[in-house]
Phi, psi and omega in degrees: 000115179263013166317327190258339150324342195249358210239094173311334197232121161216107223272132168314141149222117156278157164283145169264202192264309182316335190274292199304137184258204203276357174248031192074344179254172170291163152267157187308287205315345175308324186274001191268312198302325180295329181298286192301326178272002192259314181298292184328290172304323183295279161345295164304333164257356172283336198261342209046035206200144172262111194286327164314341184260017164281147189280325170264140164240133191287096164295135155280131206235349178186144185214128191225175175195136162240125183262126193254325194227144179295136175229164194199115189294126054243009167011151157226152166209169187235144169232128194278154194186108187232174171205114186298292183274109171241098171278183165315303169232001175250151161215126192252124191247155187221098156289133143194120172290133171250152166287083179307130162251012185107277207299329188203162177216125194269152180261101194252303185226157195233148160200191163242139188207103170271090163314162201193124158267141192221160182287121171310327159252358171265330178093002197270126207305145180209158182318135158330148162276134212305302168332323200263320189280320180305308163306314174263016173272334162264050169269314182278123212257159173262186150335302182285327194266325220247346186269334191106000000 
């Protein structure tokens, strides 16, 4: 699968026992949380930096998941992580979670995820923090390279 080729990154996330629901699969809301701990971390060991402790904070402002394939603990998984946009004060991020099986990683949810930077106390969008653009910036795929 050359799919996770198109990913600069592909960040660990385990399933817990706790993402599954009563039918046995994670549940969907489950994958927005996988999106958000894969970007978050990802940010923190690339800034070297506890981003909490920034004067702006990355809001989430839109999010999205097409679900391809069912995942389930004890899953192990990688979430590809690219960035379609780096704006001023926002990064519009391109997710997909895959199933590591050792050998290969089946491609289980395709999303979207945008950050918005805000003033910690006003909320009012303000420039990426220098740190935070700098981790994403080798990151940003053209059109052509996200397609393959």
């Amino acid at each position: 699968m050359t799919e996770q080729l198109n990913y600069p990154v592909l960040w660990p996330v385990p399933t817990r026992w706790a993402d599954n629901d009563h039918y046995g699969h994670v549940n969907n809301v489950t994958y927005y949380s996988y999106f958000d701990t894969a970007v978050n971390a990802f940010l923190i060991h690339a800034s070297g930096t506890d981003i909490r402790d920034l004067p702006a904070i990355g809001i989430v402002a839109e999010t999205s998941c097409k679900f391809l394939d069912s995942l389930s603990f004890p899953d192990l998984l990688k979430v590809g992580i690219r960035v379609a946009r780096l704006g001023n004060s926002s990064i519009s991020y391109e997710l997909a979670i895959f199933r590591d099986e050792g050998d290969r990683l089946t491609l289980a949810a395709t999303g979207t995820f945008v950050h918005v930077y805000v003033d910690e106390v006003t909320r009012k969008p303000v420039p990426i923090p220098s740190v935070i653009r700098a981790a994403a910036e080798p990151l940003v795929v053209t059109a052509a390279a996200a397609e393959g």
